[in-house]
Structures are given as C-alpha cells and as structure tokens.
C-alpha positions in Angstrom: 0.0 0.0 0.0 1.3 3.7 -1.3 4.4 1.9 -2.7 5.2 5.1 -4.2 5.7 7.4 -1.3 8.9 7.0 0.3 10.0 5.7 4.0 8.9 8.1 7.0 6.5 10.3 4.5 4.1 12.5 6.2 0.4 12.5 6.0 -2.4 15.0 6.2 -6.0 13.4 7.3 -8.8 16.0 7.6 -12.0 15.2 9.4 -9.9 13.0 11.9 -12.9 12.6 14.7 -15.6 11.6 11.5 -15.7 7.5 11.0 -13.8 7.8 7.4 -11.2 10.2 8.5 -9.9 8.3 11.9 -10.2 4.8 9.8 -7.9 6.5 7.4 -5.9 7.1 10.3 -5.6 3.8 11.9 -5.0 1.9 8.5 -2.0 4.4 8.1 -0.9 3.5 11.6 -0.7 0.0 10.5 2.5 0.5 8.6 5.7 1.1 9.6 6.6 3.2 6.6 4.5 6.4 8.0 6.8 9.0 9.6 4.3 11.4 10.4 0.6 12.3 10.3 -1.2 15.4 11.2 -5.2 14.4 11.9 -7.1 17.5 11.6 -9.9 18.0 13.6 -12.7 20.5 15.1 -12.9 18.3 17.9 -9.8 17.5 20.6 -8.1 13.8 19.6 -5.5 11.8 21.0 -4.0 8.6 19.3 -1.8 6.2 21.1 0.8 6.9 18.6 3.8 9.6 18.7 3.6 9.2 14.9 0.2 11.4 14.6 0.0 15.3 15.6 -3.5 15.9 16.3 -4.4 19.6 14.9 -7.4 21.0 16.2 -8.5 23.0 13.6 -12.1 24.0 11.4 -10.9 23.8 8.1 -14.0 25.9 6.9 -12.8 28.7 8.3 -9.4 30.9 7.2 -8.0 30.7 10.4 -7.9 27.2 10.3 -6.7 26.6 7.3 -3.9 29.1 8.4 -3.1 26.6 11.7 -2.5 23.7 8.8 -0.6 25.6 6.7 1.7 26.8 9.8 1.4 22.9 11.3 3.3 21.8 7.9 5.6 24.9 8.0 6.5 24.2 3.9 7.9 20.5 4.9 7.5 17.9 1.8 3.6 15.9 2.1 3.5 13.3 0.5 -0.1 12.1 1.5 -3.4 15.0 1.9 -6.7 12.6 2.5 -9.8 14.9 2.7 -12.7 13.6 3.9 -14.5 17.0 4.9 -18.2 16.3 4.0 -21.4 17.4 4.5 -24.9 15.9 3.6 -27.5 16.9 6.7 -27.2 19.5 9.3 -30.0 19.5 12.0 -28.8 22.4 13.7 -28.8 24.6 10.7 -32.1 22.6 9.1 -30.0 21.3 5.9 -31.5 18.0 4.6 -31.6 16.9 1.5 -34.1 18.4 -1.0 -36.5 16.1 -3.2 -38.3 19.2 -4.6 -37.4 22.7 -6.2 -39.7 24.0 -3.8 -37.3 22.9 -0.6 -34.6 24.9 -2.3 -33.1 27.7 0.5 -30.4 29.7 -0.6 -28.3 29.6 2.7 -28.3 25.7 3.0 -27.3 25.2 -0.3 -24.5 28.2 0.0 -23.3 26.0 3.2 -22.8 22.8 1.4 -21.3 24.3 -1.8 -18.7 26.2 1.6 -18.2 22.4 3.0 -17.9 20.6 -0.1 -16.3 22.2 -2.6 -14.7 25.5 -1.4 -13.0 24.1 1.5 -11.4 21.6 -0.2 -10.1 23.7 -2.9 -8.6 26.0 0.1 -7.3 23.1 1.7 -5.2 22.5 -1.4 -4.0 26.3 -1.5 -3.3 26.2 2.0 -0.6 23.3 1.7 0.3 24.5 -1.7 4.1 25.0 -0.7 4.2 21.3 0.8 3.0 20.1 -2.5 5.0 21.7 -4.8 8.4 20.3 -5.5 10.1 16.8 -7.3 8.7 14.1 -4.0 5.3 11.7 -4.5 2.3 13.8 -3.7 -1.0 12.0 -3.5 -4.2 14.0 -2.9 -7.5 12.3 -2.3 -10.8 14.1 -1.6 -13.8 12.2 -1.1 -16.6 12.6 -3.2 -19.8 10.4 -3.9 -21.7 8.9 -7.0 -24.4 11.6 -6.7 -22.0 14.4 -7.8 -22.0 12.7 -11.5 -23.7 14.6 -13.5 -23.5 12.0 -16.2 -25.0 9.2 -13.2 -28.0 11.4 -12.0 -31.1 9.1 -13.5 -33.0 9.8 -10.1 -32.6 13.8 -9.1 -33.5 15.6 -5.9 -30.8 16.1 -3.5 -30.0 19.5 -5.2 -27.4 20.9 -3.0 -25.5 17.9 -2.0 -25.4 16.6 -5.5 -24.3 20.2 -6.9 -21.9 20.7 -4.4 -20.4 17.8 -4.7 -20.4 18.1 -9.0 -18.5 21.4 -8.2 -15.8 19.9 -6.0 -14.7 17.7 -8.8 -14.3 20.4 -11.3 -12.4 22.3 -8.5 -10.1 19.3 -7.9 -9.7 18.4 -11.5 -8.3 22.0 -12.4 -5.9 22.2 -9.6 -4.7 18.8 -10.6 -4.0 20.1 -14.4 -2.0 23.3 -12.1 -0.2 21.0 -9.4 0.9 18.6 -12.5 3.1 21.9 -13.3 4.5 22.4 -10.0 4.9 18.6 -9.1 5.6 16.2 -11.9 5.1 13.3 -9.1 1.6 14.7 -7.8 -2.1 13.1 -8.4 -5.1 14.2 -7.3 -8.0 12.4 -7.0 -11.9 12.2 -6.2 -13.4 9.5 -4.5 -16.7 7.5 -4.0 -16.4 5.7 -0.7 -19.2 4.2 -1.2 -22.2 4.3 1.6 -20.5 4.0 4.9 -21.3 3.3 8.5 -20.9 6.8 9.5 -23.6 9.9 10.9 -23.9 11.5 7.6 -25.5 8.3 6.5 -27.1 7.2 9.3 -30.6 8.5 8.3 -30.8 6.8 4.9 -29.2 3.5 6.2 -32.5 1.5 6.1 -32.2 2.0 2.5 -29.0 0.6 1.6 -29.8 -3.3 0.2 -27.9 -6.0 2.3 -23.9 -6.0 1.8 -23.7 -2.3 0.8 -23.2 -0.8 3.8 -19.2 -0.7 4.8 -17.6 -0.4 8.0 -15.3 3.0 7.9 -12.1 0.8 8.4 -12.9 -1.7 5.3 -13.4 1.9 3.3 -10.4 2.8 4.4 -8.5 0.1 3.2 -10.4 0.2 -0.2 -9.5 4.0 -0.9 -5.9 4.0 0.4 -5.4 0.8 -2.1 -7.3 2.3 -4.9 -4.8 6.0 -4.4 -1.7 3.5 -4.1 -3.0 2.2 -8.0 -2.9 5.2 -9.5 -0.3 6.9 -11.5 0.6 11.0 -12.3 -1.1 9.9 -15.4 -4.7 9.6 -14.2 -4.5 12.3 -11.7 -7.7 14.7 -12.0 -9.4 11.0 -12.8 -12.9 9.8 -10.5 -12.9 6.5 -8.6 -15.1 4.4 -6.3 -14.0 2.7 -4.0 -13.8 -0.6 -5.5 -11.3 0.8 -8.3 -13.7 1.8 -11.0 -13.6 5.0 -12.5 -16.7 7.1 -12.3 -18.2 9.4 -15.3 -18.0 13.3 -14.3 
C-alpha cells in the first residue's frame, strides 16, 4: 500500500474525529513506513501513537486553514486525504431536498462552503508542501451523486451540486499542481455508503452487503490512491477501483 511514497513520509487526514477520517488514520498507523501524520480536527483527539500530531482545527474557516498551513511549516507531504463532508445538518435545518420548492439559498451556500470550497482552500493552504520533485498523492472524497452523467434519479440539489462542483475544482488544480509537481495526483473518490452519521438517516435504504464499516473503506481508498499513476491524476474513482463518469 502507497508503494510510491517514500520511507517516513508524512500525512495530512482532515475530518480526523468523522468515521472515514480516523479509519484513514488507523489503516495508516498500521504500517511502519509512515513518519508522520497530522489528523485534523474540530474536535480534541489523542491517538496512542507519537507518529500522529493531532491539529485541532475547522478547516472551513481561514484561520484554520492558516493553523495547517503553519502545522506543515513548507515540509514535503506526500499524503493530503480529505474527507471534509457534509450531507444533513439539523442544527442549521439542511437535509436533503426532493423538490425545487425545498430549495433555501443559505443551505445550499453552506454545502457548496463544506464541499467544494473548503477543499479547494485546503489545497492552497498546503500549496508550498505540494509543490516540489517528491510523490504527492491527494484524495478528496466525493460520492456517486456528484455525477452529472449518473444522476437518473434527481433531488438532493445541494449535495449533489456541491459535490459536482468539488470535482471540477479538484480536476483543475490537478491540471495546475501537474506543473509544480511532476510526481503529484489528485483524486476524487466514492467511498461508497458507509457506516458513519452523515449516512445514518438513509441506512434503512442501503440493500444488504452495501453498507461498509469506515475501516474496510479505508482500506479500499488507500489501495485504490496507491493504484494510481501521475497519469490519471484529476481521474474519478469508487471505492472498489472503478472510475466514475463526471
């Protein structure tokens, strides 16, 4: 797994404390190889591991992008694994919409902030790490419902807008970073439906068998990144290693 990076390379996880992003985490911790991973997270973390520097940090804000950017201090990374997300938010009354009339401008301004802006300013906050002649792999998680192509069923504006604009935003700074890094790739990924909160309320629909742990997810991604090549970089995948149509 990530044959490509070298020995003691350093890692970036964001959304640390979410079910994806501490999987990621873990799965990492499992070889010797890592030297150093910086979990990102809104909430307070500790792992059992001198390897990880946990970074308490909101990404969708500037001054948290600022604390990563300052974390990394311009030192090579070799690894950035976004799993930033959002889908439902009962606090602010964001669910997703099955009719134009459930449209409401600030919900869907939140989850185009969450799911495609941050990300994009996540990538020009660790710009300088990125840049340079070392392995760079970048994966942000995406999901199925951001094809444009795939969408045979509708609603779910926001999330499935959002989602369609994070790809374009992470397949133009790949065609960029490809000038600064001739070893970078950067990636979008379907994780598929996972055992985590922002699919707990449409569990009950998932048929028998498609609904994965966070660690087996894990495992899946980080082997599906370690296949790719600077080649394919800007390129859509799920999480069993099949591309997906934009």
């Amino acid at each position: 797994m990530l044959e490509r990076l070298p020995d003691d390379f350093t890692a970036v996880v964001t959304g640390a404390g979410g079910g994806i992003g501490q999987a990621v985490v873990r799965c990492l911790l499992e070889t010797s190889r890592v030297g150093r991973i910086v979990a990102v997270s809104r909430q307070s973390l500790a792992f059992d591991d001198d390897r990880v520097e946990a970074l308490k940090a909101d990404l969708t804000q500037e001054e948290g992008l600022a604390r990563l950017g300052e974390q990394l201090a311009g030192a090579p990374l070799h690894l950035l694994f976004n799993t930033l997300g959002m889908l439902h938010d009962a606090t602010r009354d964001i669910a997703p919409e099955k009719r134009l009339e459930e449209l409401d401008a600030d919900s869907l301004a939140t989850l185009f902030h969450v799911n495609a802006i941050t990300p994009a300013l996540l990538l020009k906050a660790v710009l300088g790490s990125l840049k340079g002649q070392h392995p760079a792999l970048v994966a942000s998680l995406s999901a199925r419902v951001g094809s444009i192509e795939d969408n045979g069923f509708g609603g779910w504006y926001g999330y499935r807008a959002s989602k369609a604009a994070h790809n374009m935003l992470l397949r133009t700074a790949a065609i960029e970073l490809a000038r600064y890094n001739k070893q970078a790739v950067v990636l979008c990924l379907h994780p598929g439906t996972t055992d985590t909160e922002l699919s707990k309320p449409f569990q009950r629909r998932v048929p028998d068998g498609k609904l994965f742990s966070p660690a087996y997810v894990a495992e899946r991604l980080l082997t599906v990144i370690s296949e790719r090549r600077p080649e394919e970089s800007g390129s859509f995948w799920d999480w069993a290693g099949k591309p997906v149509p934009w």
